[in-house]
C-alpha positions as a Python dict, from the first residue, in 0.01 Angstrom:
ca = {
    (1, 'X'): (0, 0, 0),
    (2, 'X'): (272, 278, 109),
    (3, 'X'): (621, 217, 173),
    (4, 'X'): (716, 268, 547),
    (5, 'X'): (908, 565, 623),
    (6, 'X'): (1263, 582, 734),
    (7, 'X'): (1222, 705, 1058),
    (8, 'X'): (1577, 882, 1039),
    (9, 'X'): (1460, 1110, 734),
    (10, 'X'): (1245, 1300, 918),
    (11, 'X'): (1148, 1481, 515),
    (12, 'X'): (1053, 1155, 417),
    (13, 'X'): (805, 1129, 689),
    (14, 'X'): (615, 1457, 531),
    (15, 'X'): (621, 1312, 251),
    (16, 'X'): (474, 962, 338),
    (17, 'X'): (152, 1162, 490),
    (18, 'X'): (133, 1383, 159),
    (19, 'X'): (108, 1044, -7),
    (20, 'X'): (-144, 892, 207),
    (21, 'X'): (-304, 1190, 249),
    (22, 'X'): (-346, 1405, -112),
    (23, 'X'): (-523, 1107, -309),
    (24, 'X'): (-815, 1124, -59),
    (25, 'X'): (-815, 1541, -45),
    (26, 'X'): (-1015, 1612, -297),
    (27, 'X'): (-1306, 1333, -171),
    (28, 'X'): (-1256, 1492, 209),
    (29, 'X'): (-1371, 1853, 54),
    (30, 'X'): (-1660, 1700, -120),
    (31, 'X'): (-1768, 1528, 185),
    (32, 'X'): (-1733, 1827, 418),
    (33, 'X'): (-1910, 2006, 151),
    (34, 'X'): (-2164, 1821, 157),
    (35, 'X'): (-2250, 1810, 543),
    (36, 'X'): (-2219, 2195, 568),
    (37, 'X'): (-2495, 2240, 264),
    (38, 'X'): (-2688, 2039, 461),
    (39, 'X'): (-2657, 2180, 771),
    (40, 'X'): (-2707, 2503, 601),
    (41, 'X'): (-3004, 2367, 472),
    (42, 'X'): (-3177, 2299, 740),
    (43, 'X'): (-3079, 2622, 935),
    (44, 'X'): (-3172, 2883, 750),
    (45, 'X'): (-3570, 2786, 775),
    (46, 'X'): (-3488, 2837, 1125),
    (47, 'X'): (-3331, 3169, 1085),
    (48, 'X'): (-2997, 3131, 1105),
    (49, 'X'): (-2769, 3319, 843),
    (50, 'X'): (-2486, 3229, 637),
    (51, 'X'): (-2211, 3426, 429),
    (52, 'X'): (-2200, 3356, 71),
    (53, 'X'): (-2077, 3023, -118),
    (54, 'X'): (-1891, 3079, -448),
    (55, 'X'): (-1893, 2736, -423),
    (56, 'X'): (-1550, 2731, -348),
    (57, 'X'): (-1515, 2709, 73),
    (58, 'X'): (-1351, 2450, 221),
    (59, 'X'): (-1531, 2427, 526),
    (60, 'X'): (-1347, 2364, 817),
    (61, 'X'): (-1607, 2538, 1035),
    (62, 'X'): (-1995, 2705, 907),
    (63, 'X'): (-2012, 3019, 1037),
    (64, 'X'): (-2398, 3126, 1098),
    (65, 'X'): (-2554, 3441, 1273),
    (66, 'X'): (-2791, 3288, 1504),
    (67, 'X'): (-3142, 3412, 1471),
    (68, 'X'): (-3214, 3764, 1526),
    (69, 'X'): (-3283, 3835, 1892),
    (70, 'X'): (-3159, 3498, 2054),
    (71, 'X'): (-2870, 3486, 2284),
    (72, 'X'): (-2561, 3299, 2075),
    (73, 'X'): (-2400, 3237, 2420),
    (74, 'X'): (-2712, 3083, 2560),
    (75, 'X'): (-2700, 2872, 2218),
    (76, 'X'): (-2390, 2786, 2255),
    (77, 'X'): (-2423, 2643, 2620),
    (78, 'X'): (-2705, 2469, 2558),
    (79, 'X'): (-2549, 2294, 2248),
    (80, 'X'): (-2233, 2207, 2450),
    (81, 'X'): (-2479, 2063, 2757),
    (82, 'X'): (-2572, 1798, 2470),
    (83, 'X'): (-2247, 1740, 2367),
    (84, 'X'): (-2258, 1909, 2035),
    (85, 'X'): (-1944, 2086, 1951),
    (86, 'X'): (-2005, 2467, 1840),
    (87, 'X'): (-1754, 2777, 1939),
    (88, 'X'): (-1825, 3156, 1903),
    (89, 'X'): (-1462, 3301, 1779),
    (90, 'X'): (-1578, 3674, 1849),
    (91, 'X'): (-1634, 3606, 2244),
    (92, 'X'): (-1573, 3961, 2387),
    (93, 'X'): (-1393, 4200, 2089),
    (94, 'X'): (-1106, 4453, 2264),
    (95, 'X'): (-1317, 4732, 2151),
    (96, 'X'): (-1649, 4652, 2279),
    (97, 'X'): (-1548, 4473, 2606),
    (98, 'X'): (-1588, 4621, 2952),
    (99, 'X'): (-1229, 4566, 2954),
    (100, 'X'): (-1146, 4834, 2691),
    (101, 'X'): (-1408, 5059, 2772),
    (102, 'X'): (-1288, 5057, 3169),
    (103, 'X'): (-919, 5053, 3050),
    (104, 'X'): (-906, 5318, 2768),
    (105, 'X'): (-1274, 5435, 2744),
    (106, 'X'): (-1374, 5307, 2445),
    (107, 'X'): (-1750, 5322, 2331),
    (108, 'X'): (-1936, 4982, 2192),
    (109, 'X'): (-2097, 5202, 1925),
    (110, 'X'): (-1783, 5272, 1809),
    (111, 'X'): (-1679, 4908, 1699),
    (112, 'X'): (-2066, 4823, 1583),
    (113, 'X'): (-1911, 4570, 1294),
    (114, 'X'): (-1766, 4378, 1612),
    (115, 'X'): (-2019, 4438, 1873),
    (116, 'X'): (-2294, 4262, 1609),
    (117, 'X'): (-2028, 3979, 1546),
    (118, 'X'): (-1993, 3899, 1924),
    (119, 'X'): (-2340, 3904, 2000),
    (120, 'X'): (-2453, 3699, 1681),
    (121, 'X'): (-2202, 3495, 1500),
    (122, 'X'): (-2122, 3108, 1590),
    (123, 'X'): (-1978, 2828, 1447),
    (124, 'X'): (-2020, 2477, 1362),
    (125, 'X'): (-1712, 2288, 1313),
    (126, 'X'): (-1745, 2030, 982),
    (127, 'X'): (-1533, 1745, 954),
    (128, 'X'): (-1558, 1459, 707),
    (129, 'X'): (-1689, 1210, 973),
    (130, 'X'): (-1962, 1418, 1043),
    (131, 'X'): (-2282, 1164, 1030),
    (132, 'X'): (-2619, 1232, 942),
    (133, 'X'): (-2752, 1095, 1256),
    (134, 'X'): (-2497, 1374, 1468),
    (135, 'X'): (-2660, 1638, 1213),
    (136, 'X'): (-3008, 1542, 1269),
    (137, 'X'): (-2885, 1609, 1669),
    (138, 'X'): (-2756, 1956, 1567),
    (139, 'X'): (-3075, 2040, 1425),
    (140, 'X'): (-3313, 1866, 1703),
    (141, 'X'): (-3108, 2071, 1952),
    (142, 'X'): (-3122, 2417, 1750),
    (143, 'X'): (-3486, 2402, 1682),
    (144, 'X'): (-3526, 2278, 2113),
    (145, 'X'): (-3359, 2598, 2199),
    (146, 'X'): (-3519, 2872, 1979),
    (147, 'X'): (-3860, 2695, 2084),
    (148, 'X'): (-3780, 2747, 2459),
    (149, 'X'): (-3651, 3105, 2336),
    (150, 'X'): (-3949, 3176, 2177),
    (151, 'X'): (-4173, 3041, 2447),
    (152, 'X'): (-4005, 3273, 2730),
    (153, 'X'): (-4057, 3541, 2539),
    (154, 'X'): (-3656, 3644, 2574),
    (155, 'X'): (-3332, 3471, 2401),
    (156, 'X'): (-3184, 3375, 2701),
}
């Protein structure tokens, strides 16, 4: 199948993984592909939005605003709590944190680009090994948490 590397050629190591790894590249993107379009899919009926596809992403995460009005934190928890794996990138910007503001005095309405990324955008990590069945979970959860939003009457 591959020929071992020579553990003393630490180049020929590199290249042993580009072997075993570049034939299968190009079916890896198609399947990641793939299971973001459909989460995408499914999400935006919900509300959530996505940038843009040229059709050319690779997809190592789907970034999403959640819907307008819910609480991406309080998303984000409750995912976790079920063991689905999301992350929010734009926690607590420098210029719209209490930090800067009591440090420097800077204003949140200032930085309103960042402020609306940190209060809205999260992300679902894609792999190839994704299944449909931990999809359908994603989805279930999503759809369990804006209902309980809704319900309350708040997002959080």
């Amino acid at each position: 199948m591959y020929e071992p590397p020579d553990i003393e050629a630490p180049e020929r190591i590199v290249e042993f993984f580009l072997e075993a790894f570049l034939p299968h590249y190009g079916r890896a993107l198609e399947t990641k592909r793939e299971r973001a379009l459909e989460i995408r899919r499914r999400l935006e009926p919900l509300g959530f939005e996505f940038q843009d596809d040229p059709g050319n992403h690779i997809y190592t995460a789907l970034g999403a605003f959640v819907p307008p009005g819910i609480d991406r934190r309080g998303l984000r928890d409750y995912l976790h709590s079920r063991a689905i794996n999301v992350y929010t990138l734009w926690g607590d910007p420098l210029g719209t944190s209490t930090l800067a503001r009591d440090a420097w005095g800077t204003d949140r309405d200032q930085f309103p680009n960042a402020a609306q990324l940190a209060e809205r955008l999260i992300h679902f990590p894609i792999g190839r090994f994704i299944t449909k069945k931990e999809i359908d979970r994603l989805v279930a959860a999503c759809q369990d948490y804006l209902a309980v939003a809704e319900r309350v009457g708040n997002s959080g």
